[in-house]
Structures are given as C-alpha cells and as structure tokens.
C-alpha positions in Angstrom: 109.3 74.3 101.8 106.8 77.0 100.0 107.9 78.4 97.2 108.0 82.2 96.5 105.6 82.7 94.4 102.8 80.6 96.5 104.4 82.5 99.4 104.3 85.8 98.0 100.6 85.3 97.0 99.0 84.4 100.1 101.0 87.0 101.9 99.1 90.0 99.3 95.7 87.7 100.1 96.2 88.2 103.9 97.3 92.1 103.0 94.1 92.5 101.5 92.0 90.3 104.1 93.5 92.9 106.8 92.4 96.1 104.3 89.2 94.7 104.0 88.8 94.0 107.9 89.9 97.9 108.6 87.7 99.8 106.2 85.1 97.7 107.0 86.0 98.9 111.0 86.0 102.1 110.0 82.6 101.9 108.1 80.9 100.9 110.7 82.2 103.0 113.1 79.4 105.4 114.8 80.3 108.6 113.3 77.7 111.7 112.7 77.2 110.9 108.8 75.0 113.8 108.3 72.3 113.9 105.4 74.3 116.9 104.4 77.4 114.9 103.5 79.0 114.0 100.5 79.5 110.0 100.0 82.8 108.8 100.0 84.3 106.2 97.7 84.5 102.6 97.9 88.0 102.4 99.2 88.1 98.8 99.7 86.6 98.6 95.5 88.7 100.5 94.2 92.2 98.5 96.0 90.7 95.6 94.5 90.2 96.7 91.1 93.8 98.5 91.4 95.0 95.0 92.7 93.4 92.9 89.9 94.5 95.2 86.9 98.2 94.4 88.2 98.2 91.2 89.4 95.5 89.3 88.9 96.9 86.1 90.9 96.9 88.2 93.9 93.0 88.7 94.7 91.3 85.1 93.5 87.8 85.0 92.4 86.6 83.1 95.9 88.3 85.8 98.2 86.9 88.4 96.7 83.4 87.1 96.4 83.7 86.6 100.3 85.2 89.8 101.8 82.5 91.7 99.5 79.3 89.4 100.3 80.7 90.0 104.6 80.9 93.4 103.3 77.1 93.5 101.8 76.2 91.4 105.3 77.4 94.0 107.7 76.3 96.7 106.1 72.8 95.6 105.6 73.3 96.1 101.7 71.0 94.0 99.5 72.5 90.5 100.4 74.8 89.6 96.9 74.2 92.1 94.9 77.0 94.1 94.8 78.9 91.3 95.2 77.5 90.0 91.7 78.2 93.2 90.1 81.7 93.4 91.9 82.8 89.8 90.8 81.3 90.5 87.3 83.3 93.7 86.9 86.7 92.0 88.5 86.3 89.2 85.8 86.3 91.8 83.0 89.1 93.2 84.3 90.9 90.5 84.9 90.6 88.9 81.5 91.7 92.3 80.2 94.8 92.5 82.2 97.4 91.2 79.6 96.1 93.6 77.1 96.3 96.4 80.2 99.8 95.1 80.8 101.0 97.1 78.4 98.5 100.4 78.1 99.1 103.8 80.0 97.2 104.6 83.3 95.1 106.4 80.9 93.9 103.8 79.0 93.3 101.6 82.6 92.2 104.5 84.5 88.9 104.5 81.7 88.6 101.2 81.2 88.0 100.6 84.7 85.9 104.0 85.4 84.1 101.8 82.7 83.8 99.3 84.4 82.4 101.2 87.7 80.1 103.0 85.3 78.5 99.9 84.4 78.1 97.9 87.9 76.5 101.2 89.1 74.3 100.8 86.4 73.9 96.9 86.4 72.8 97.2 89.7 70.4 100.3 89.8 68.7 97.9 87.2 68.3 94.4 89.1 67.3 96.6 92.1 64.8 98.8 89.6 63.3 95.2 88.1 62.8 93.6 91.9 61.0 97.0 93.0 64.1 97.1 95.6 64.4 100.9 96.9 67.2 102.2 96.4 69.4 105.7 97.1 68.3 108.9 95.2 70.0 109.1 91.2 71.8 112.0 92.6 73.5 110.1 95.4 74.5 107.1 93.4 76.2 109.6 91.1 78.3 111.6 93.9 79.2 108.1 95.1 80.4 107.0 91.9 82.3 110.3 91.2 84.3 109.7 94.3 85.1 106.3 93.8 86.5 106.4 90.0 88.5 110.0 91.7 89.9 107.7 94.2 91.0 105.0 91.6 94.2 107.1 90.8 95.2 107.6 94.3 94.5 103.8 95.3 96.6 102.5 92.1 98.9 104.8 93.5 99.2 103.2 97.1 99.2 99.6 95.3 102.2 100.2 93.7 104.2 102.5 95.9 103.1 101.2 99.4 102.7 97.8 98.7 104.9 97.4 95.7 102.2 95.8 93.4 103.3 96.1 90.0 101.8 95.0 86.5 104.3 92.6 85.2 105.8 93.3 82.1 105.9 91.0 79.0 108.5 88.8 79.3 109.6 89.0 83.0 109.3 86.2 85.2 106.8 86.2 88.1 108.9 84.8 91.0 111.9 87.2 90.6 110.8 90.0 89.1 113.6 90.5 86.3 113.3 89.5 82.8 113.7 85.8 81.4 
C-alpha cells in the first residue's frame, strides 16, 4: 500500500504535468498575437515558483527540467536555456524555502521577483555572449512586469485552489497538524 505522503506527492506532480500540458495548449494555439500587444506572463513559471516556495517536495528538480526543456522545444525557444535559468532560479528558491517558511508574502513576493529579475538577466547575457538575437530590451521588460504581477495571483491559486500550503515549523508533512 502507498503511503500518503508518496501519494499525495505524485498526485501535485501529475496536477502540475496537466497545468503544464494546458498552458502549453493554449500557447500554441493560433490566435492573432498582434505586434501591438502587450506580452503576457509566464503562467506556467510563475505556478512553479509559487509551488516550490511552499512545498518544495512537490515539483522535483527532474520534472521541472523536463516540462520546461518540452516547453523551450515547442516553442522554438533557444533549446535549454531557459530551462538553465529556470532550474537555477528554482534551486535558489528552493534552498531558501525553510527560511521563507516563516517570512510574509512580502518578503517572498521580492525575493522571488528577485529571482525573475535575475534569470531575465542571466539569460539576455548567455544569449548576448553567443551573438543569439533576441527580443527588443523593451519587450523583455513588459514580459517580466507581467510575470512578477502575476506571482501574487498564482500564489494565490496554489494555495486556495489547490490547497498548497508552506508548512509551518513543527507540523508534520503527512497530516498536516502539529507534532
């Protein structure tokens, strides 16, 4: 018989699997995506970062590095990339998320616009030292606005749709309640 907690942790792996599959759908979708359009956030970036800050357990190292390097493949990003800077940035959060555990939103909500800050900027350099085009400074900025405004509203949805919460110090991963 599985136990709970192994249970419980694959079932939040397929959740986000299925995420990942749907905003990817709907990314690739043919709709008119005018050059006069603002860009949109990185929904499925910003679930994940809102997923790792609260449990960590719940989006591995390996998934993630998959379901973004598919993501990069069908979207004709630069192959890895973004999935480098994604994996790096998860990392940092994750190793941060005991200290988190017990901050505001505040205090997460900037530590992982941070975080965003810094990938942006991690890649824009890789891509500037390979001579890789890229999108115009402007762009990369709008896109970035919208996905650190979205963080609030995706936390949001983690814990209140999907009832992913940080756990507190003390309390006991399987049930939930304090030892």
């Amino acid at each position: 018989m599985i136990d709970r907690l192994t249970l419980s942790r694959w079932f939040y792996r397929l959740v986000l699997v299925a995420l990942a599959v749907a905003i990817l759908f709907a990314r690739l979708l043919p709709l008119d995506l005018g050059a006069g359009r603002l860009p949109g956030p990185d929904l499925l970036l910003v679930l994940t970062f809102a997923w790792v800050v609260r449990r960590p357990d719940y989006a591995p190292l390996w998934l993630i590095g998959l379901l973004f390097f598919l993501t990069d493949m069908m979207l004709l990003n630069t192959p890895g990339l973004w999935t480098l800077m994604v994996v790096i940035g998860t990392e940092f959060l994750r190793g941060r998320e005991g200290s988190l555990r017990e901050q505001s939103f505040l205090v997460e909500f900037g530590m992982v616009a941070g975080t965003f800050v810094l990938m942006m900027l991690g890649q824009r350099l890789l891509m500037s030292v390979f001579l890789v085009d890229q999108v115009s400074l402007g762009r990369a900025i709008l896109y970035l606005l919208a996905t650190i405004a979205a963080y609030p509203l995706a936390a949001a949805v983690t814990v209140y749709v999907f009832g992913i919460k940080k756990l507190q110090p003390g309390e006991d991963e399987i049930s939930g309640h304090y030892a």
